[in-house]
C-alpha positions as CSV (number, residue, x, y, z in Angstrom):
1,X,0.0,0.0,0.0
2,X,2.7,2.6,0.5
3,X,3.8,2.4,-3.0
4,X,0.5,2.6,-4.1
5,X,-0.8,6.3,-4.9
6,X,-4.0,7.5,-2.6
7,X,-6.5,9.5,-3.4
8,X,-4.7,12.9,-2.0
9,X,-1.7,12.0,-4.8
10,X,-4.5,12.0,-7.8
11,X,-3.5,15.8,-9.0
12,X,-1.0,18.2,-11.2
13,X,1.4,20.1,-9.7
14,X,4.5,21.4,-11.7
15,X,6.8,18.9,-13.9
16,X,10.2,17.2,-12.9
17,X,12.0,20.3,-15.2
18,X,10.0,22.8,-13.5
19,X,10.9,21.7,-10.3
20,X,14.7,21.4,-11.0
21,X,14.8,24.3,-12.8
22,X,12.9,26.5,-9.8
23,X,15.4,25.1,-7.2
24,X,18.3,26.2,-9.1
25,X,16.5,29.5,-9.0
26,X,16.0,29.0,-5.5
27,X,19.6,28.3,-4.8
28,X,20.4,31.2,-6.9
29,X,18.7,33.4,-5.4
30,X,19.9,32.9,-1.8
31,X,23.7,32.5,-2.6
32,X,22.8,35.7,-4.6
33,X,21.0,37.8,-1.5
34,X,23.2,36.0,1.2
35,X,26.9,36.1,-0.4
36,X,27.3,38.1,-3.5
37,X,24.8,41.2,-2.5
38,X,26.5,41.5,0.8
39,X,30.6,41.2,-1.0
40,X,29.7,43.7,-3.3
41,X,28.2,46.3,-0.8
42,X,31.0,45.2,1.6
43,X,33.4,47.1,-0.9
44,X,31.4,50.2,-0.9
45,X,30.2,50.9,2.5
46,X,31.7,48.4,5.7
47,X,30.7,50.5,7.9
48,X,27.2,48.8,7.2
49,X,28.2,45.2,8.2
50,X,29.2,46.1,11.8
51,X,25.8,44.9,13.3
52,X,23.2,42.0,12.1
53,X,20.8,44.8,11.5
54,X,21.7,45.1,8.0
55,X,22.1,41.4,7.7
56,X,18.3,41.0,7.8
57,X,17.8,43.3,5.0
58,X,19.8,40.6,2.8
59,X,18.0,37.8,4.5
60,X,15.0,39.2,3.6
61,X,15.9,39.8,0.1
62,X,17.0,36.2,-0.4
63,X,13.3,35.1,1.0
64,X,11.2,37.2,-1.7
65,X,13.0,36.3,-4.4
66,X,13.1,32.8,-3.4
67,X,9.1,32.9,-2.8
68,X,8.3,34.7,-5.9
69,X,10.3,32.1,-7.8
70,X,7.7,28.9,-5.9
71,X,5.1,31.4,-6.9
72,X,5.6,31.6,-10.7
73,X,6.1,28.4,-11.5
74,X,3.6,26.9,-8.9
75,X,1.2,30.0,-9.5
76,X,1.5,32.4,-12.1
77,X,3.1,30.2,-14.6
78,X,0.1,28.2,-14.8
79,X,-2.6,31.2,-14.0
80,X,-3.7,29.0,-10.9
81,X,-4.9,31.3,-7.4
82,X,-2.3,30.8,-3.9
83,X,-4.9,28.5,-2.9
84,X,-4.8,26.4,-6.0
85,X,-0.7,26.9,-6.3
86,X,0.4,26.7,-3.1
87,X,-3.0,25.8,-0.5
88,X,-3.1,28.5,1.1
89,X,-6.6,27.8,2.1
90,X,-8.5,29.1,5.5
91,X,-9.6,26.5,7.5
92,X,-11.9,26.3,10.6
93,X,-11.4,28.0,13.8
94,X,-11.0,24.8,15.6
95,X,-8.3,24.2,13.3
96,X,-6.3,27.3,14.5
97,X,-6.7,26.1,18.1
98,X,-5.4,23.5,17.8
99,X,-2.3,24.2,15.3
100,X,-2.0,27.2,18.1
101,X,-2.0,24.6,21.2
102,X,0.8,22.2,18.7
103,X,2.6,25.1,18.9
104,X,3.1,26.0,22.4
105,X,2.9,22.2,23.3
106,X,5.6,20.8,21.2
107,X,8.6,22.6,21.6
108,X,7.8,22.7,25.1
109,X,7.9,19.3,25.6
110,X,11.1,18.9,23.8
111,X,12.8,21.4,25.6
112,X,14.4,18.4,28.2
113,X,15.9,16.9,25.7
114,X,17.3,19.8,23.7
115,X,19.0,21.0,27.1
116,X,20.0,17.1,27.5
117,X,21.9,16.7,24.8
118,X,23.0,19.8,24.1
119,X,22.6,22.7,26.7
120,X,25.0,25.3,25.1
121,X,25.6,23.8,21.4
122,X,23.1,26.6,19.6
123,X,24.0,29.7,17.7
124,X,21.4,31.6,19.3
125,X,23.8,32.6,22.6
126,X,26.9,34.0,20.8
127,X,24.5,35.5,18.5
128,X,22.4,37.5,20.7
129,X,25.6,39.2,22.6
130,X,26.6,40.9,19.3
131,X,24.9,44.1,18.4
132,X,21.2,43.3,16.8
133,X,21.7,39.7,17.1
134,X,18.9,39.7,18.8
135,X,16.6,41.8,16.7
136,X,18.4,39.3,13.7
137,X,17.6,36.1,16.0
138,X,13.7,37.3,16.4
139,X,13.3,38.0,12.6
140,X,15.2,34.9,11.3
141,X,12.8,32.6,13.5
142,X,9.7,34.6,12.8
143,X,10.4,35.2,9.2
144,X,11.7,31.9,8.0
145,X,8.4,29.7,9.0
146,X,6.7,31.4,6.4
147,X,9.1,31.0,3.8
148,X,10.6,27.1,5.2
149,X,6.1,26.1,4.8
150,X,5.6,27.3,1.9
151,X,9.0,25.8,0.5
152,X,9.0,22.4,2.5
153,X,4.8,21.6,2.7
154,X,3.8,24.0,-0.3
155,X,6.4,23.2,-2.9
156,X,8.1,20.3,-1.7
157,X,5.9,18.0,-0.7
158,X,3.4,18.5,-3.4
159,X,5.8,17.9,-5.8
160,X,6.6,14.3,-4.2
161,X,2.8,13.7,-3.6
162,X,1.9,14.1,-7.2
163,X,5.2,11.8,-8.2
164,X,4.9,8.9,-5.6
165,X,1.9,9.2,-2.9
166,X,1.6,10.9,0.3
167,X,3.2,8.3,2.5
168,X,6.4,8.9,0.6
169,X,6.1,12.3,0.4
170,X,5.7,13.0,4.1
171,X,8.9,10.4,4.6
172,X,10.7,12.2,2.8
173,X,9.9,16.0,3.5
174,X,9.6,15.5,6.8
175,X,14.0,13.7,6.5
176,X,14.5,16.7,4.3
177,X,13.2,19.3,6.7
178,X,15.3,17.7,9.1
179,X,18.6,17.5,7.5
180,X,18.2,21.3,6.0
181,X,18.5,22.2,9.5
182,X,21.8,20.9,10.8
183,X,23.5,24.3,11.2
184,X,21.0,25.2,13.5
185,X,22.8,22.3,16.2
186,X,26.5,23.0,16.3
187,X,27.5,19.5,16.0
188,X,24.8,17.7,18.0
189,X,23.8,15.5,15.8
190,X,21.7,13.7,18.0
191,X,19.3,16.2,17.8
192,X,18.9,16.0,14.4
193,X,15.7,13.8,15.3
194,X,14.1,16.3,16.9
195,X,14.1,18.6,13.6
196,X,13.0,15.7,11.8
197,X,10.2,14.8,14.3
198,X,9.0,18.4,14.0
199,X,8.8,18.4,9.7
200,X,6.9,15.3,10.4
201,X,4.5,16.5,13.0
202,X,4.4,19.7,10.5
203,X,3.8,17.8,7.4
204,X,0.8,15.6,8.6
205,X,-0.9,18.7,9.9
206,X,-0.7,20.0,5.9
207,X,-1.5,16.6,4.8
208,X,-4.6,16.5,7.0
209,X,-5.8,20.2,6.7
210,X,-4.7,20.3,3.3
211,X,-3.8,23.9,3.6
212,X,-0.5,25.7,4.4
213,X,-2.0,27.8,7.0
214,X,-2.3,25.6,10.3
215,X,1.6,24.8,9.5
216,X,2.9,28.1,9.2
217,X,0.8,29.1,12.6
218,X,2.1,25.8,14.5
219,X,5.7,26.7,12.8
220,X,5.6,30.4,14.1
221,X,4.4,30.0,17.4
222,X,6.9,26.4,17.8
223,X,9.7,29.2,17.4
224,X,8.7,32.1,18.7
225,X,8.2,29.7,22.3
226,X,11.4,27.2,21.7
227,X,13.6,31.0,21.3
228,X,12.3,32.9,24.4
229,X,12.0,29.6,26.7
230,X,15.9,28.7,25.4
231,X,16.7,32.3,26.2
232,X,15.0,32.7,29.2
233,X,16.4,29.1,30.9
234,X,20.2,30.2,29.7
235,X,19.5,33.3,31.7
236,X,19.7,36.0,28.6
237,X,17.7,38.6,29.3
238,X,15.5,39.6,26.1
């Protein structure tokens, strides 16, 4: 049966050279916003790289162009709506509870075991005692879950489900998800699991809702409480 396609698999996304050629454009476009952009202006004026402030401006860059290039070729290119393209559909208000309550509830009930394995191994503390690391810090991990849901559950997995079938495609989003975040750990490894365990969690919810919308609120608040409560326990004040 898990080879098999389901029901939820039956439907046209984008082709194989669509998607290829829109995660070229994807990589493109952050190498572009994150490395090149920030050399160039480097030359010009350094006095602008002496705090992360400017650093979100690139950051933000990179995510626009790398949305509007999931939204032309999942959207535009083939005159379909957001909620055709990329489901971004409203769903109930029960929904919203409870993709509100996931959020709060599991990052902190994984907090014993991030501070288990690996009680000073994140970015986050360095970060936040350079000047606006922590303004950088806030935007980074309330900015990125809209850009990582619609990348990951809007254009990723999608793309798999319409290939294979949804069993595979939340497999294998869910490992992606997971793996894409192994700067975020410093060398713990072992908590790789838990980044995987929260693309899966993530994924079913947009399997089951079969909308992007309960995933990018779970995905905002999971980061918005996993940042202040890691903060807060480390003794940082915000």
């Amino acid at each position: 049966m898990f080879l098999k396609k389901d029901e939820l698999s039956k439907f046209g996304f984008i082709s194989s050279s669509e998607f290829s050629l829109a995660l070229f454009l994807i990589v493109l476009s952050m190498l572009f916003s994150l490395l090149a952009l920030p050399n160039i202006l480097k030359q010009i004026v350094p006095a602008l790289f002496e705090s992360y402030y400017f650093a979100v401006i690139f950051f933000f860059i990179g995510i626009l162009l790398s949305s509007y290039v999931i939204y032309f070729f999942c959207c535009k290119r083939n005159n379909k709506t957001l909620q055709e393209g990329l489901f971004i559909t409203l769903v109930s208000r029960k929904t919203m509870i409870i993709s509100l309550l996931i959020g709060i509830i599991m990052p902190l009930s994984t907090l014993p075991i991030i501070f288990k394995f690996a009680p000073s191994e994140f970015y986050a503390v360095d970060l936040v005692k350079k000047e606006g690391g922590m303004f950088f810090l806030f935007v980074c991990a309330l900015i990125a879950p809209l850009f990582e849901e619609v990348f990951y559950r809007g254009f990723i997995f999608p793309f798999i489900q319409s290939k294979l079938n949804s069993f595979w495609a939340i497999i294998i989003t869910s490992i992606f998800f997971g793996l894409s975040h192994v700067m975020n750990i410093s060398g713990a490894y072992v908590l790789l699991s838990l980044f995987i365990f929260y693309g899966f969690a993530l994924t079913l919810m947009r399997y089951f809702t079969r909308s992007l919308i309960p995933s990018i609120t779970t995905h905002f608040v999971h980061n918005l409480v996993l940042i202040v409560s890691f903060l807060t326990i480390s003794g940082i004040k915000l």
